[in-house]
N, C-alpha and C positions, 0 to 999 in steps of 0.2 A: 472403479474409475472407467474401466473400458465398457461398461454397459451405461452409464451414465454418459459418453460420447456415442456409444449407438443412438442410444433415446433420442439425444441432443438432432446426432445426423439424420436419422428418421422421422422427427414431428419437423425439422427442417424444409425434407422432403415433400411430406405430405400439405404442408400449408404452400410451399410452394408451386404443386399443382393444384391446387383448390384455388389457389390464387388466378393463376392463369386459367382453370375453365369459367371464373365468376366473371374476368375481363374477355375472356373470348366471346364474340357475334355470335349469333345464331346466323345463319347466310350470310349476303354481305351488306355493309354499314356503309353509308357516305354520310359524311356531315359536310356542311358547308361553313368551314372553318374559321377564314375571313375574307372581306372583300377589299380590295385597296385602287385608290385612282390614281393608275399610273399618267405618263405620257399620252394623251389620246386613246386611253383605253380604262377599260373596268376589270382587276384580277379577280378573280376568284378563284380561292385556295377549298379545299377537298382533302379532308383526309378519310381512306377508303381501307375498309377493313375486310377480310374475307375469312368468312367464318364458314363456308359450304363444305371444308374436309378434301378439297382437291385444289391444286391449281386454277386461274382461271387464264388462259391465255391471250386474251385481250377480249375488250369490253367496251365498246360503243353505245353513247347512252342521245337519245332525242331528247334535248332542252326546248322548253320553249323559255323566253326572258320576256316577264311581266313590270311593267312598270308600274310605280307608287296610285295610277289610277283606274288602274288594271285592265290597261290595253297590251296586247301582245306587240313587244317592239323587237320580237327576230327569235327564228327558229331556227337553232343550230345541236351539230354533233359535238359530242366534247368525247374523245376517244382517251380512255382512262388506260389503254394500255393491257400488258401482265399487273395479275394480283396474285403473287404468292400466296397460298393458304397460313394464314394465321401470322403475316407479317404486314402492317401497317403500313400502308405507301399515301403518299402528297402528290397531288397533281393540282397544276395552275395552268389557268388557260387565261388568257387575255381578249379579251373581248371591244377588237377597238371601235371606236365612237358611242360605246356607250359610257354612260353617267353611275358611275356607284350608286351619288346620290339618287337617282332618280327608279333604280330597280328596287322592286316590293317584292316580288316574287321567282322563285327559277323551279319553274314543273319538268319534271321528267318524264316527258308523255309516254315516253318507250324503251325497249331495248332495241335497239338499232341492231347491234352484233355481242354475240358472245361466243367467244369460242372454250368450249370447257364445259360445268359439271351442265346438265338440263336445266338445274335449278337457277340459273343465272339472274335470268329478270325476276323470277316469283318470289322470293326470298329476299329481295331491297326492303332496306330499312333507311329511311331518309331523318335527318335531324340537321338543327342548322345554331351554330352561336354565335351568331350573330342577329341583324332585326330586316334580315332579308327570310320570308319563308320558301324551306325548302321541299315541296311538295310532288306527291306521284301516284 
């Protein structure tokens, strides 16, 4: 009985870490989440994931925000903050006087700041689910 609860606790185990390294980034993830039209403005949600094996201590990233005919309509910082390594954080920024409707694209030209592993900018992985692309 008591080896049949070891087994039990130990294939527990081991799928449970197998589980979390198949869900963990390789460096770090941004998806762009969703977008919603608030008040005089455009949100954009971000869920940002850090997979580099250290803390990151805040992370400034250069947007530029493309519109449906792919003119560049404003170049902004969107400062993502701390990303604990291997904890999943949401960030919204609001973007006023622009149209949900009317943005096609959000490029990440750069990294603006990173404070934390080297690998900071090299290692983005961008993805987006929504029908806005999120590119870099």
């Amino acid at each position: 009985m008591r080896l049949t609860a070891s087994l039990c606790t130990l294939l527990a185990a081991l799928w449970t870490a197998a589980a979390q390294a198949q869900s963990a980034p390789d460096g770090l993830s941004l998806e762009l989440n969703r977008i919603d039209q608030i008040e005089g403005a455009c949100r954009l949600t971000f869920l940002a994931e850090n997979g580099l094996g250290a803390d990151v201590e805040a992370l400034t990233l250069e947007t530029v925000l493309i519109d449906r005919e792919g003119v560049v309509e404003r170049l902004t910082l969107f400062e993502f903050g701390a990303l604990p390594d291997g904890v999943p954080r949401v960030r919204q920024f609001d973007v006023a006087g622009l149209s949900c409707e009317a943005l096609g694209r959000v490029l990440v030209n750069g990294v603006s700041d990173c404070v934390g592993p080297a690998s900071c900018g090299e290692a983005l992985g961008l993805t987006s689910r929504v029908d806005v692309e999120l590119l870099g």
